[in-house]
NUTI-890082 format. One record per residue: residue number from 0; residue in one letter; x, y, z of N, C-alpha, C in turn. Coordinates in nm, 4 decimals. Each point is the difference from the previous one (the first is absolute). Layout:
<NUM; a; <X; Y; Z>; <X; Y; Z>; <X; Y; Z>>
...
***
This chain:
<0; x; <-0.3620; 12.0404; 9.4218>; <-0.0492; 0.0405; -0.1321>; <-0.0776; 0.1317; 0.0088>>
<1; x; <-0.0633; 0.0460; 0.0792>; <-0.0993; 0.0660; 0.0364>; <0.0876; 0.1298; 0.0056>>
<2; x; <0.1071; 0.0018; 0.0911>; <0.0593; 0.0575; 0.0314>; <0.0850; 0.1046; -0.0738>>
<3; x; <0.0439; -0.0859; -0.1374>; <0.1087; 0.0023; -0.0893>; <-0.0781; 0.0628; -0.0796>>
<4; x; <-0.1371; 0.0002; -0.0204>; <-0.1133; 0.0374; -0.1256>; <-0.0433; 0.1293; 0.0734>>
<5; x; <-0.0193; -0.0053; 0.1391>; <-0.0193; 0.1691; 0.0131>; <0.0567; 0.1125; 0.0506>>
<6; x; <0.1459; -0.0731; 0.0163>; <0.1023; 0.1277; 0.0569>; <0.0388; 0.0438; -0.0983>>
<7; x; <0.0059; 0.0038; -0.1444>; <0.0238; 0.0473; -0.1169>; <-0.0585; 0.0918; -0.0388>>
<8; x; <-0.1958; -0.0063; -0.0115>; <-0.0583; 0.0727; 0.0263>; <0.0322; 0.2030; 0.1185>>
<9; x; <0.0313; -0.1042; 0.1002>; <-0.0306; 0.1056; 0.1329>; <0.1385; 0.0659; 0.0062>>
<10; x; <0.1172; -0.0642; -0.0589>; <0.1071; 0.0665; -0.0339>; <-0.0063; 0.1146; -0.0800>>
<11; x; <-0.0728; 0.0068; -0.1464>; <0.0244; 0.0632; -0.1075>; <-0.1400; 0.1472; 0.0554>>
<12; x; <-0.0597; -0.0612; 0.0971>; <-0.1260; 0.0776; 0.0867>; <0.0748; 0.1113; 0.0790>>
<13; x; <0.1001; -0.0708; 0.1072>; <0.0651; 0.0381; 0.1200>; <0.1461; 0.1320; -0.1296>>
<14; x; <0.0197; -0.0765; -0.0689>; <0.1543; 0.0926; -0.0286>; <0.0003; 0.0891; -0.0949>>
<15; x; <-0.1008; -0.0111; -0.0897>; <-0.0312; 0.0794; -0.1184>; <0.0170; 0.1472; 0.0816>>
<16; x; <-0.0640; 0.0361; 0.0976>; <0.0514; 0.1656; 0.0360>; <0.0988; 0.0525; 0.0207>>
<17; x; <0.1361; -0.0902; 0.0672>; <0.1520; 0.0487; -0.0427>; <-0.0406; 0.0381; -0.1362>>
<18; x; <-0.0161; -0.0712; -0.0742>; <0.0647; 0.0158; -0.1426>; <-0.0831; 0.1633; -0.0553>>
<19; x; <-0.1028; -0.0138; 0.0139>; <-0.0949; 0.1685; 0.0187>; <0.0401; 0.0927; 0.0467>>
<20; x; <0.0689; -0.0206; 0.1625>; <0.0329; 0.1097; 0.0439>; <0.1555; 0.0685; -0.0430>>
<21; x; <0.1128; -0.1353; -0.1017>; <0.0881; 0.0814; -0.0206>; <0.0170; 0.0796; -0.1359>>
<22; x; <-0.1290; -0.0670; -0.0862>; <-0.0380; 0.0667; -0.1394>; <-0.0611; 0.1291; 0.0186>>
<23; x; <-0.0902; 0.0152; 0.1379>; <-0.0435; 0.0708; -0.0378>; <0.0959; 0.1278; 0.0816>>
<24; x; <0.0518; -0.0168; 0.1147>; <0.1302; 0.0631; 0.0372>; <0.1120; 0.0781; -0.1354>>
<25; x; <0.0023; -0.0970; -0.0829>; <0.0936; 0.0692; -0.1132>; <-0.0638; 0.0702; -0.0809>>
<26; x; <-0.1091; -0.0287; -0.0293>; <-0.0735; 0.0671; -0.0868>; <-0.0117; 0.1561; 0.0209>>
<27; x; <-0.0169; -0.0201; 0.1352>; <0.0016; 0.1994; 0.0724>; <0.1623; 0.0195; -0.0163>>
<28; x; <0.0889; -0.0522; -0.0039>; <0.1194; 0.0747; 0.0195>; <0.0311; -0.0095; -0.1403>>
<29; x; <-0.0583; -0.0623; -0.1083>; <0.0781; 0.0103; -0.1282>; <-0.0457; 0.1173; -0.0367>>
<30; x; <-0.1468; 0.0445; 0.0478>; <-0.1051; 0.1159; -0.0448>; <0.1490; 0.1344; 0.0292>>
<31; x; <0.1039; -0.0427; 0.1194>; <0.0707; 0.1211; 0.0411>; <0.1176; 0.0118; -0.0510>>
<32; x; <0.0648; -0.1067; -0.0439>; <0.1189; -0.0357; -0.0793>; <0.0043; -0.0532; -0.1380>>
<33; x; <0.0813; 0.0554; -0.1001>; <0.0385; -0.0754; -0.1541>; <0.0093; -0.1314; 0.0110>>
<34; x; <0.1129; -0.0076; 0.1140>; <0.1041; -0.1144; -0.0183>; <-0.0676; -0.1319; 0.1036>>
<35; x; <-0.0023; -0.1376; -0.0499>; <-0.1116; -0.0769; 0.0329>; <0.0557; -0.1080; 0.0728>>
<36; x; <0.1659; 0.0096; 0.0124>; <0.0881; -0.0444; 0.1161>; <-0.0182; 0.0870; 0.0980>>
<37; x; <-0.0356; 0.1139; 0.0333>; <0.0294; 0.0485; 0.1258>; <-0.1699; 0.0207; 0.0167>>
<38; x; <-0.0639; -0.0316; -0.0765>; <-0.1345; 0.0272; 0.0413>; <-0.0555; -0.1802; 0.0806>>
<39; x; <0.0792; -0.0737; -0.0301>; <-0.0295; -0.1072; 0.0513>; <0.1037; -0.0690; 0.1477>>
<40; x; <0.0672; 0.1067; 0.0135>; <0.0767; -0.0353; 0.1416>; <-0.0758; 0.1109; 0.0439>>
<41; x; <-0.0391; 0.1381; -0.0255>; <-0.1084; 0.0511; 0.0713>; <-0.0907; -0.0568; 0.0529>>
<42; x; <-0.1131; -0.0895; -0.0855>; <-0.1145; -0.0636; 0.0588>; <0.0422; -0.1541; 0.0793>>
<43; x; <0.0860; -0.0397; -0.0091>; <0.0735; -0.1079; 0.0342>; <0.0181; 0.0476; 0.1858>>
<44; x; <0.0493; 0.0730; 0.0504>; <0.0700; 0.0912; 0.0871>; <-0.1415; 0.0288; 0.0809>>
<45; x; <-0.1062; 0.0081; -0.0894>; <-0.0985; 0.1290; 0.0503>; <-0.1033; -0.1776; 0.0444>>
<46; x; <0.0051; -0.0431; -0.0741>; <-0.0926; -0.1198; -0.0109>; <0.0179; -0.1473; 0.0701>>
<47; x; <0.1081; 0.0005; 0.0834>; <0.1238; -0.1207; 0.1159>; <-0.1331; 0.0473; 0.1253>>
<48; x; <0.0231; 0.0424; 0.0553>; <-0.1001; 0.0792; 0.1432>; <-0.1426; -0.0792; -0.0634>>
<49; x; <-0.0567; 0.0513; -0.0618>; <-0.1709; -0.0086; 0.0050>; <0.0176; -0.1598; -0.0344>>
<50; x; <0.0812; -0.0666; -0.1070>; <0.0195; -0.1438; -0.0373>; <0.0165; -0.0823; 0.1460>>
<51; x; <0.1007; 0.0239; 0.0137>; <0.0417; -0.1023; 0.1410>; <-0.1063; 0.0100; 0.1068>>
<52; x; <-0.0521; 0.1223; 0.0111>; <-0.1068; 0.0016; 0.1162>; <-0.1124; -0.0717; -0.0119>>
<53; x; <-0.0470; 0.0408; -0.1707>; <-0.1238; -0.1333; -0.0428>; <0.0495; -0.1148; 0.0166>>
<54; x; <0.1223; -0.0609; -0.0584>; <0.0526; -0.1244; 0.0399>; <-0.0215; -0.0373; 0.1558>>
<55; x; <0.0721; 0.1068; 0.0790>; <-0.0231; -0.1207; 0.1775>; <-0.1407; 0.0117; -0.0070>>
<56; x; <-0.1022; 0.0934; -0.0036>; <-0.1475; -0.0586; 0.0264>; <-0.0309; -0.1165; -0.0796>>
<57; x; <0.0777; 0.0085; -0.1208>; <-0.0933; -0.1534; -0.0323>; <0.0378; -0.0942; 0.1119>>
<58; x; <0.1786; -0.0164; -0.0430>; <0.0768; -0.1091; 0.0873>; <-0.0956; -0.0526; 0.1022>>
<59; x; <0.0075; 0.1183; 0.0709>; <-0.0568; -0.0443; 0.1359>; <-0.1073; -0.0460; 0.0121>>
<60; x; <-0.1270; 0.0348; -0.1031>; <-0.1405; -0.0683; 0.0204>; <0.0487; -0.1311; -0.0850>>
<61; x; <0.0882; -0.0316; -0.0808>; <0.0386; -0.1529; -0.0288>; <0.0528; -0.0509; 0.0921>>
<62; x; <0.0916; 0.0204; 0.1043>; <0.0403; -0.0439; 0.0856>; <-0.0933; -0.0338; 0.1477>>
<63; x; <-0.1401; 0.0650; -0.0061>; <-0.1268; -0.0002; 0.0762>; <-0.0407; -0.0994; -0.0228>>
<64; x; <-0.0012; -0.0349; -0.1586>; <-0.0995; -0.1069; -0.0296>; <0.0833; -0.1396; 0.0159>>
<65; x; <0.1456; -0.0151; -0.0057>; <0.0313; -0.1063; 0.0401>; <0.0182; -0.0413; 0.1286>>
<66; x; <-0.1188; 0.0365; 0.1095>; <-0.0257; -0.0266; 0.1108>; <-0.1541; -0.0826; -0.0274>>
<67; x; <-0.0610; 0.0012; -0.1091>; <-0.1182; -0.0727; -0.0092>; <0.0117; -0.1496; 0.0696>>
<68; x; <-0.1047; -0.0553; 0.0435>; <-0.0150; -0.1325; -0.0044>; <-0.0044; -0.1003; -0.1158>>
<69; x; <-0.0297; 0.0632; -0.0965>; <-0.0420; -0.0817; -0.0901>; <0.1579; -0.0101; -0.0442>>
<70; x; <0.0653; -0.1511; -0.0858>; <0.1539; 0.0658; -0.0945>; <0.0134; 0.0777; -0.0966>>
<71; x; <-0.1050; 0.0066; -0.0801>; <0.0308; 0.0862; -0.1361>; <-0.0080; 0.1480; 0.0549>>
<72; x; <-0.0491; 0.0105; 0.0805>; <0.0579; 0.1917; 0.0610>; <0.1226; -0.0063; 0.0180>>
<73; x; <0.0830; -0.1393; 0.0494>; <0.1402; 0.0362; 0.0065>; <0.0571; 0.0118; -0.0951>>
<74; x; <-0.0560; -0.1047; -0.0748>; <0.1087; -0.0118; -0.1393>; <-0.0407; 0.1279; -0.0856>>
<75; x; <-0.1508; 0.0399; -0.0415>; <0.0071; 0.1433; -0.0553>; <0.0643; 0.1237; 0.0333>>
<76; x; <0.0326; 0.0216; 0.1332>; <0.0871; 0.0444; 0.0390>; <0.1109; 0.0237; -0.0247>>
<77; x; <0.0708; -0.1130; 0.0506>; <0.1465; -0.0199; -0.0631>; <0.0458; 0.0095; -0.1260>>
<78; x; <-0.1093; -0.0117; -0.0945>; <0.0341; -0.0186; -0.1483>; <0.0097; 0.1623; -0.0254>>
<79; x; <-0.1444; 0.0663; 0.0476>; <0.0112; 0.1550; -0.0333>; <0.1232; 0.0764; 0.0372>>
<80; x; <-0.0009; 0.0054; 0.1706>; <0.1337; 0.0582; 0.0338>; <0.1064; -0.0097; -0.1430>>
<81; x; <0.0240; -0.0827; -0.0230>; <0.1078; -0.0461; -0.0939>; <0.0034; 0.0853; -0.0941>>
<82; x; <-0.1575; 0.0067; -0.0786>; <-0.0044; 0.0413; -0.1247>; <0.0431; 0.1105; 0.0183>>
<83; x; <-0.0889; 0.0550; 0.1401>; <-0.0020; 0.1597; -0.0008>; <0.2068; 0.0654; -0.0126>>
<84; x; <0.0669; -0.0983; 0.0529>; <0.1308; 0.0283; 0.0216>; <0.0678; 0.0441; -0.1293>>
<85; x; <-0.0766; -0.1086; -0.0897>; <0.0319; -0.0044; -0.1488>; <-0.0423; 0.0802; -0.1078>>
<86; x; <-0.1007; 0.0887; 0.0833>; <-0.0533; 0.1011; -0.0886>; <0.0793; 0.1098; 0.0117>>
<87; x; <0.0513; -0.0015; 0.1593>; <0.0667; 0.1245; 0.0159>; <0.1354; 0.0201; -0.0555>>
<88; x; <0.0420; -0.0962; -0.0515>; <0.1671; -0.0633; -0.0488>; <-0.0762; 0.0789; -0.1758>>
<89; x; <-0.0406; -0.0475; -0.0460>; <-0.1112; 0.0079; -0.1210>; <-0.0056; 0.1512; -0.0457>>
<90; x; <-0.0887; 0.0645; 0.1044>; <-0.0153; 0.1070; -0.0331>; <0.1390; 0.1250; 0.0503>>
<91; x; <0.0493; -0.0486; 0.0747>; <0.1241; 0.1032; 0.0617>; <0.1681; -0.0145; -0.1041>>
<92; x; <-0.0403; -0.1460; -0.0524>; <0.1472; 0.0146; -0.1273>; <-0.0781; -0.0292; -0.1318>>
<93; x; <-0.0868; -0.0369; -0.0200>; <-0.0493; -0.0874; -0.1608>; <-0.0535; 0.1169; -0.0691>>
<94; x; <-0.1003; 0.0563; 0.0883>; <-0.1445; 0.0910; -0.0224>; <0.1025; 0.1693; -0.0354>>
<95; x; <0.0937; 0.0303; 0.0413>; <0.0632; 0.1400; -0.0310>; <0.0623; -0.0168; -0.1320>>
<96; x; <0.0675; -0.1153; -0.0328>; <0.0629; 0.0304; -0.1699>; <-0.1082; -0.0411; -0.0743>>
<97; x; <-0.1151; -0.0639; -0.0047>; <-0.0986; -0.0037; -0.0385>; <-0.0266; 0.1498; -0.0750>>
<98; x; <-0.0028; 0.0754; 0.1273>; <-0.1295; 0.1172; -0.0253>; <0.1157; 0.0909; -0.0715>>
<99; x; <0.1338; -0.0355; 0.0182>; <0.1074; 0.1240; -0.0676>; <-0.0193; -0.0927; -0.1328>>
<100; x; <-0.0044; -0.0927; -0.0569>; <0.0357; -0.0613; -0.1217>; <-0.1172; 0.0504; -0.0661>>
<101; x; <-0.1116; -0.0660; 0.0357>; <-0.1716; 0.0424; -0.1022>; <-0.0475; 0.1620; 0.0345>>
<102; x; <0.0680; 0.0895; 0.0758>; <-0.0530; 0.1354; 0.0283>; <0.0422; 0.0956; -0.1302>>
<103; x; <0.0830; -0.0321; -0.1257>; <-0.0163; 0.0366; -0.1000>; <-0.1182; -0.0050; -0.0815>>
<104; x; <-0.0893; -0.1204; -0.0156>; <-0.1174; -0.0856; -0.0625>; <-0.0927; 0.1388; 0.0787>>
<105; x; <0.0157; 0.0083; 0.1497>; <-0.1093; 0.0869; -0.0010>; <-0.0108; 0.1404; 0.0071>>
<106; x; <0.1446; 0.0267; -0.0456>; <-0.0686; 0.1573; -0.0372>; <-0.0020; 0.0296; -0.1465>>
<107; x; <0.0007; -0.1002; -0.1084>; <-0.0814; -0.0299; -0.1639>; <-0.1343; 0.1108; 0.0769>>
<108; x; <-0.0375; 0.0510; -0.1137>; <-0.1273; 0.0371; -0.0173>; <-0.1065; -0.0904; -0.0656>>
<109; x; <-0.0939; 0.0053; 0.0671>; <-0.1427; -0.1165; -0.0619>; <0.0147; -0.0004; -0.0792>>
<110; x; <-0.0348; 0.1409; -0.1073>; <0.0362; -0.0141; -0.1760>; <0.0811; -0.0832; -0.0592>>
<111; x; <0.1077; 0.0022; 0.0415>; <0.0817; -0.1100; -0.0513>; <-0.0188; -0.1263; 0.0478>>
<112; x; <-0.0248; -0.0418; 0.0952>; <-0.0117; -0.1290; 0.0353>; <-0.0719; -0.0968; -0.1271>>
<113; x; <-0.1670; 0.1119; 0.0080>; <-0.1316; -0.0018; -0.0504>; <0.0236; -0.0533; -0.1138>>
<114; x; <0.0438; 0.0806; -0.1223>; <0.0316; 0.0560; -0.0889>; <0.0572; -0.0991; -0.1227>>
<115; x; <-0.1019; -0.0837; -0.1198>; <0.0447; -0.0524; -0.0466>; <0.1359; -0.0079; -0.0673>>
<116; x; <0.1160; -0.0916; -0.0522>; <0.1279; -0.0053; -0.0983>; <0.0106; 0.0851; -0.0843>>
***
C-alpha cells in the first residue's frame, strides 16, 4: 500500500523534466522556424541525448535502491524503473503531437485570449 501511494508521487517528481526539457527544446527551435512540424522533430532530435542520459541516472539510483534491506526499496524500485520507462514511451510519441496540435492556442495573442465576446 505504501508503496503504490508513493511511487505516484516520486514518479510525477522523477519524470516531469523529460516533459520540460522537450517543451522547452521546441520552444527555442519554433523561436527559428514557422513551421511547428519541423520545429518539433528539431527539439525532439536535439532533446533524445540529454532525456535518456537523465533517464539512466535515475534508472540506476532506482536500481541502487533495490539492493536495500528493507522490501519496499525493492518494490519502490521496481515500480519506478517501470514508470520511468513509461514516461519515456509518453513523452518520445504522446508529448510531440501534443505540442504540434495546441502550438496554434499559443501563438493567439493575450488580447484575444483576455478579451471579453
Amino acid at each position: 500500500f505504501v508503496s503504490d501511494s508513493v511511487t505516484v508521487v516520486l514518479q510525477l517528481a522523477l519524470a516531469i523534466d523529460y516533459a520540460i526539457i522537450l517543451l522547452h527544446r521546441f520552444l527555442e527551435a519554433r523561436q527559428h522556424t514557422l513551421d511547428d512540424r519541423s520545429a518539433c522533430i528539431t527539439a525532439l532530435s536535439a532533446a533524445i541525448p540529454a532525456i535518456f542520459s537523465s533517464s539512466l541516472t535515475t534508472i540506476s539510483g532506482l536500481a541502487a535502491m533495490m539492493f536495500m534491506q528493507f522490501r519496499i526499496g525493492f518494490d519502490m524500485g521496481l515500480i519506478l524503473i517501470k514508470a520511468i520507462c513509461f514516461s519515456l514511451l509518453s513523452v518520445f510519441t504522446l508529448m510531440p503531437g501534443l505540442l504540434i496540435l495546441f502550438s496554434r492556442q499559443w501563438r493567439k495573442p493575450s488580447t484575444e485570449i483576455l478579451s471579453p465576446p
